[in-house]
C-alpha positions, 0 to 999 in steps of 0.5 A, a space after each residue: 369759203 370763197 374758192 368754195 363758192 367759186 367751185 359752186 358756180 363752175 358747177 352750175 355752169 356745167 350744169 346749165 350750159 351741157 347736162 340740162 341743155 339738151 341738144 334741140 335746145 342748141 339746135 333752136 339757139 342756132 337756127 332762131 337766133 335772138 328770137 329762139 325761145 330756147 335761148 331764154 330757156 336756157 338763160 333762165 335754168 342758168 341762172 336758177 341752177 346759179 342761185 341755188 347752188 350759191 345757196 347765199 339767197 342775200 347775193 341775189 345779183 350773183 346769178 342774175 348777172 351770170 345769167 344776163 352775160 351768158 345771155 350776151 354771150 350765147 347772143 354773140 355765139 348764135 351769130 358766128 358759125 358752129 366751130 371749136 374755135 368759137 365753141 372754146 371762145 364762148 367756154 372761156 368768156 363763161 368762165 372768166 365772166 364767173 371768175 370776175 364775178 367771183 372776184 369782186 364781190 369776195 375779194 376787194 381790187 386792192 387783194 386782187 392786184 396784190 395776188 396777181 403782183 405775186 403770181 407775176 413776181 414768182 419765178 415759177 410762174 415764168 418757168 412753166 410759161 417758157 416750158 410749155 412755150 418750147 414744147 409747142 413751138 420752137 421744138 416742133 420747129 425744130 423737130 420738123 427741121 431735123 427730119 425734113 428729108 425723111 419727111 421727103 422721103 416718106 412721102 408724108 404729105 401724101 394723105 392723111 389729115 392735114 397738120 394732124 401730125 403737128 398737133 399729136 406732136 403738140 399734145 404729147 409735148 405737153 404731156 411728157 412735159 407735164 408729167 415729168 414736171 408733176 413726177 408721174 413718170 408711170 403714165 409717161 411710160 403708158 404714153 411712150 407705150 400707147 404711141 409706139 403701137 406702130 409695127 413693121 409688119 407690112 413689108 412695103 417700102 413705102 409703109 416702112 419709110 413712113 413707120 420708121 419716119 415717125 417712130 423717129 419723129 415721135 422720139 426725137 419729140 419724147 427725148 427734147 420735151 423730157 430734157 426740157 422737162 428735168 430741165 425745168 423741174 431741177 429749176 423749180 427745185 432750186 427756186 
């Protein structure tokens, strides 16, 4: 019932904040500020659409406190400029202000401390975090190391987004290693497929430096987060 509840009021949060907020609405909250009328609007659909999908009408100051810090919320957003950054800020504060309401009015703080003590004494919590923790940073350390002359060589720097080459290699990291973790190892073979598209077709120099720079670039990424990745699932195995 209460992680019933808890998916109720995600979806009213996803609801409110992107379906049902058209985007002259943002557009208002951005230019107004605290004076925009838009942003009361909004506040009062979130809160509506909190209270009727509850559905528990005796738990009133659920929704009306979900709508005030989304208020606040927004407020604090209105004021700082318009980037991912801010965007994903504003997202988890919604959240974790939901997840906190959730919490305490379903859970006494003596139940919350005791599942938070268990997820923190539960090696396989540490395990994932280490996990993931290498494929996104040391590896990428590492990988940038390993192929720093062809890197010269290819010219890389020349063009191109920049330090888009380190979040691709971030992000399929990632996903090699979560899905070797859960097992799925047919869509870690449409990844490998969809990453390796590159072809020697152009028959410049230059051209085939860069190809051949990232196809080793992108295997040496494969192979590392997948021997972390066995690595961790034997692990969790023997746990």
């Amino acid at each position: 019932m209460e992680i019933n509840v808890l998916l109720r009021l995600l979806v009213a949060h996803l609801l409110g904040d992107f379906i049902l907020q058209p985007g002259s609405r943002v557009t208002s909250k951005e230019a107004k500020k605290i004076s925009s009328g838009s942003l009361y609007l909004h506040i009062g659909v979130i809160t509506i659409i909190a209270y009727l999908l509850l559905w528990d009408w005796s738990k009133w100051y659920i929704p009306l406190i979900i709508g005030l810090t989304h208020l606040l919320i927004d407020i604090w957003k209105c004021y700082r400029k318009n980037s991912l950054l801010y965007f994903l800020a504003d997202q988890a504060a919604h959240i974790l202000v939901i997840l906190i309401i959730w919490q305490m009015c379903y859970f006494t703080f003596g139940e919350v401390t005791a599942k938070f003590n268990t997820l923190l004494q539960d090696n396989r919590t540490w395990l994932l975090i280490i996990g993931y923790y290498v494929v996104i940073w040391p590896l990428g350390i590492a990988i940038g190391k390993a192929t720093e002359r062809w890197q010269r060589l290819a010219k890389m720097g020349d063009g191109g987004l920049d330090k888009a080459g380190i979040w691709i290699g971030r992000c399929e990291r990632i996903l090699v290693l979560t899905f070797i973790i859960t097992g799925q190892y047919t869509a870690l073979g449409f990844l490998m497929t969809a990453k390796s598209i590159l072809r020697f077709t152009d028959k410049d120099e230059m051209t085939q430096k860069k190809t051949e720079y990232v196809l080793v670039g992108t295997l040496m990424s494969f192979a590392s987060a997948a021997i972390i990745g066995v690595i961790i699932s034997a692990c969790l195995m023997t746990i």
